[in-house]
C-alpha positions as protocol buffer text, in pm:
chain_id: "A"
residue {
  index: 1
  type: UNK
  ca { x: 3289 y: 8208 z: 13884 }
}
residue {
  index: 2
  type: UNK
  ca { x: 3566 y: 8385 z: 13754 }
}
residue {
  index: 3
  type: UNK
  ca { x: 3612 y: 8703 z: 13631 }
}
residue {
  index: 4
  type: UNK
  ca { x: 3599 y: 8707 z: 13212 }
}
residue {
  index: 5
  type: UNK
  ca { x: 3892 y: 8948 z: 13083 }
}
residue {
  index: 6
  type: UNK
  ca { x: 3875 y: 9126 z: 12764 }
}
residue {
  index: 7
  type: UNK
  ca { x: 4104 y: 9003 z: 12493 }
}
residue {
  index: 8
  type: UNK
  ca { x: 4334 y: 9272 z: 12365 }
}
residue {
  index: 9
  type: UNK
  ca { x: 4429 y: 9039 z: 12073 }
}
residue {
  index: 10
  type: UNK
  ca { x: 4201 y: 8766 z: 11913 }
}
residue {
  index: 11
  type: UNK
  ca { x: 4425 y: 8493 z: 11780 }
}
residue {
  index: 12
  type: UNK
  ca { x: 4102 y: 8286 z: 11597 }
}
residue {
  index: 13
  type: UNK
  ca { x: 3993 y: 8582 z: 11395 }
}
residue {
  index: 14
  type: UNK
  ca { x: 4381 y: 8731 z: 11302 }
}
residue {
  index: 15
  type: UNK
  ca { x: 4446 y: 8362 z: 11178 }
}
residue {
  index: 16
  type: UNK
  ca { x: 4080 y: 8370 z: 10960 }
}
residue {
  index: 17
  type: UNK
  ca { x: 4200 y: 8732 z: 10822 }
}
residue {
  index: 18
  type: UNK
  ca { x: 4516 y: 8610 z: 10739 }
}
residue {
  index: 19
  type: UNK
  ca { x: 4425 y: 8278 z: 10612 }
}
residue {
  index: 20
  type: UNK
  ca { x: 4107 y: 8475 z: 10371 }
}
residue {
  index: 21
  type: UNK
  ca { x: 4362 y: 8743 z: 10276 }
}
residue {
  index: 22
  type: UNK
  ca { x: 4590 y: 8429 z: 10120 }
}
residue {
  index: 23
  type: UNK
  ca { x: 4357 y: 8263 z: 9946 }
}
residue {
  index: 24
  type: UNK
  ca { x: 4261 y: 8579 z: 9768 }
}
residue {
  index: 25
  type: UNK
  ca { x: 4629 y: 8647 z: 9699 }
}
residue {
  index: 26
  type: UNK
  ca { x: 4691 y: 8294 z: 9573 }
}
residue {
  index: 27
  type: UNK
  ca { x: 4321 y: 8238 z: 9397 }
}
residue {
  index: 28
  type: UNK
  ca { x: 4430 y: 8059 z: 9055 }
}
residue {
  index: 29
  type: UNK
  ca { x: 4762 y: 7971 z: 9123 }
}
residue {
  index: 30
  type: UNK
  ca { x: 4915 y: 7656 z: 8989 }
}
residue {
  index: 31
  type: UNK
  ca { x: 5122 y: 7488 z: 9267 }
}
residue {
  index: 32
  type: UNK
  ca { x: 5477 y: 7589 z: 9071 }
}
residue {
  index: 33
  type: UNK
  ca { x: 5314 y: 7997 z: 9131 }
}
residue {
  index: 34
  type: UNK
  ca { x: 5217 y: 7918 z: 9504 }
}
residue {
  index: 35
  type: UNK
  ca { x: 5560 y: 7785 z: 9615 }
}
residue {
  index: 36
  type: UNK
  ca { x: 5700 y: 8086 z: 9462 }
}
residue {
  index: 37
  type: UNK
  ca { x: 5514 y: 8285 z: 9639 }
}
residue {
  index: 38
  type: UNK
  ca { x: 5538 y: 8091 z: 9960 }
}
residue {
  index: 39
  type: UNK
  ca { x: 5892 y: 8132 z: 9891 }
}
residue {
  index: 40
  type: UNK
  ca { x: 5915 y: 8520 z: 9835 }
}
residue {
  index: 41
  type: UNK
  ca { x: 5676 y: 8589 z: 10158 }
}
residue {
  index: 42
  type: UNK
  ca { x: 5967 y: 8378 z: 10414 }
}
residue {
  index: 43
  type: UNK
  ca { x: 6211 y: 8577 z: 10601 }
}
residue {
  index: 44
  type: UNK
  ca { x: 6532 y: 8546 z: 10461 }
}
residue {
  index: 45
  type: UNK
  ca { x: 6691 y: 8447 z: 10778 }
}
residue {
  index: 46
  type: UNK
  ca { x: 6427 y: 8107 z: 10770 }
}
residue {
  index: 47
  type: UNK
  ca { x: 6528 y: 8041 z: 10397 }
}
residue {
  index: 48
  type: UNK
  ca { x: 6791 y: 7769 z: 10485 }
}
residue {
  index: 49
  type: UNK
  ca { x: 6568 y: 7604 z: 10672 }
}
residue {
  index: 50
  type: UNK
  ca { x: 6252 y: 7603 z: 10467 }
}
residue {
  index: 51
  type: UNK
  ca { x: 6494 y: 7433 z: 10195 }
}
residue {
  index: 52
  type: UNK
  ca { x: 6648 y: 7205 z: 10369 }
}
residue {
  index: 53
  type: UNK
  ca { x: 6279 y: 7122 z: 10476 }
}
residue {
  index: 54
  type: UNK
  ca { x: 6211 y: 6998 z: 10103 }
}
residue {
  index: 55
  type: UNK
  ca { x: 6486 y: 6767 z: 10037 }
}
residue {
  index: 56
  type: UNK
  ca { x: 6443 y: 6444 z: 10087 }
}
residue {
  index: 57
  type: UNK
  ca { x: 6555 y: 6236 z: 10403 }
}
C-alpha cells in the first residue's frame, strides 16, 4: 500500500470556510445587493471580463 502524506493545505474545508463565511456576509440580500457585492469583491483586472460575461450572446 502506499504511503498516506499529510496535506499541508485542505482544499474541501478552505472552500466550506469560504463558502459559510459568504453566506453570512450576504444573509438577507436581495439579488440587486448580492451582485453588488459580487461585483466589489472581483479583482479589478477580471472586471472586463466578468461584464462582458453578462451581456447577452
Amino acid at each position: 500500500m502506499a504511503n498516506k502524506l499529510e496535506k499541508d493545505f485542505d482544499a474541501v474545508a478552505s472552500m466550506r470556510e469560504i463558502r459559510d463565511r459568504i453566506s453570512k456576509e450576504t444573509e438577507g440580500m436581495n439579488f440587486e445587493e448580492f451582485q453588488k457585492y459580487i461585483e466589489a469583491k472581483i479583482p479589478e483586472k477580471y472586471q472586463k471580463m466578468y461584464q462582458d460575461s453578462k451581456q447577452p450572446k
